[in-house]
Phi, psi and omega in degrees: 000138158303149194276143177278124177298128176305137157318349202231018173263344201264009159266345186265341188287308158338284195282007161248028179268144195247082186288169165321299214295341162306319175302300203250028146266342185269315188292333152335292188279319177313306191298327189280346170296298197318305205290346179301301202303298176311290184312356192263347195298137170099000181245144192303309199258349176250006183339294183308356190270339194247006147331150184257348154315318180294320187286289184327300169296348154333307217275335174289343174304308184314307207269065237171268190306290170344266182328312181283337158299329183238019133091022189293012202164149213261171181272326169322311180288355179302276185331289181286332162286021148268001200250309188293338212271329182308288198277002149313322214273320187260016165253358191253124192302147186248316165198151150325110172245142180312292169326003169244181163239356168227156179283157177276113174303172163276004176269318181289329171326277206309352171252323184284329177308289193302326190272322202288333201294000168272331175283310204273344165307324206292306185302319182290343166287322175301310188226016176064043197279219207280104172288336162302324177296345203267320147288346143286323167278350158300312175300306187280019343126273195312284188317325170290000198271275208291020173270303186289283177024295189298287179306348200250339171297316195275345190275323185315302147006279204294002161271306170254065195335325168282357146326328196275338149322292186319262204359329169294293195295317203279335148327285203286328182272312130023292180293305200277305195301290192342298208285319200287314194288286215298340176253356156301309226261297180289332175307311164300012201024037165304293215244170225235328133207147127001090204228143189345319204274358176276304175319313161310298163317308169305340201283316183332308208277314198288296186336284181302327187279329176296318168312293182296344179284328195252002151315139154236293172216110189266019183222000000 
């Protein structure tokens, strides 16, 4: 006979059980990608959603929420593999612009948001220039602060527990900016494809905010 689950054995046994409804919220969200992907061939400003880098860049997000739904890791392992997944994220190409001819890596996002994003707030107050530029690197701007923010919050954490809250909001704020510069980017119909290392930076962000939610004490 099995041996009977300790009480403090049967929430982690619990959250890794795979109900139906779980099975047809997951087939739910496929179906409904496959369907972004057909309506997108061919469109100027969402084109890049039915690319198979976007199914790529995908995929570390997905396997992020996994992991953080059935409880696959600990939140220390959380934190730091939101830390390595960060600086994958700046090894990788991140998107494709029409207007270019090579991909933007994720170390150059992150140097043209600090260095380009003052000159163009400078031009744009002066002659009204691209306003769009001064809002998507702002936004991403916004998102490396509360990615480290966060981190620096959670490590604060393990002393002070209610750090782990900020950390959280600061993910989570993190994240919502990332997804908003991409869809500025598509509204504006720049880019041209979607490439891993972008997926990688949103995973990043989910990653530390799952960690700091499920923190106490991680050490």
């Amino acid at each position: 006979m099995d041996q009977e689950l300790r009480p403090s054995e049967l929430p982690l046994r619990q959250a890794r059980q795979f109900s139906l409804r779980e099975l047809l919220v997951l087939t739910f969200a496929a179906s409904l990608l496959l369907a972004i992907g057909v309506l997108s061939r061919g469109s100027k400003r969402f084109g890049a959603l039915s690319s198979p880098w976007a199914l790529a860049a995908l995929s570390p997000i997905v396997a992020v929420l996994v992991v953080g739904r059935f409880q696959l890791a600990s939140s220390r392992v959380l934190a730091v593999g939101s830390i390595v997944i960060y600086a994958a994220s700046l090894c990788t190409p991140a998107i494709g612009l029409d207007f270019g001819s090579s991909p933007i890596w994720g170390f150059q996002a992150l140097h043209f948001s600090m260095v380009v994003f003052p000159d163009l707030v400078s031009d744009f107050l002066e002659s009204a220039g691209n306003a769009l530029g001064v809002v998507v690197y702002g936004m991403g701007n916004v998102a490396n602060i509360a990615f480290v923010a966060s981190v620096i919050l959670f490590f604060v954490g393990i002393k002070k527990p209610g750090a782990f809250t900020f950390s959280r909001r600061a993910a989570l704020l993190g994240a919502v900016m990332a997804i908003a510069v991409l869809t500025a980017f598509l509204l504006e119909g720049d880019i041209k494809v979607i490439y891993p290392g972008y997926g990688l930076w949103i995973a990043s962000f989910l990653a530390m905010a799952l960690a700091a939610k499920r923190a106490r004490s991680p050490f």
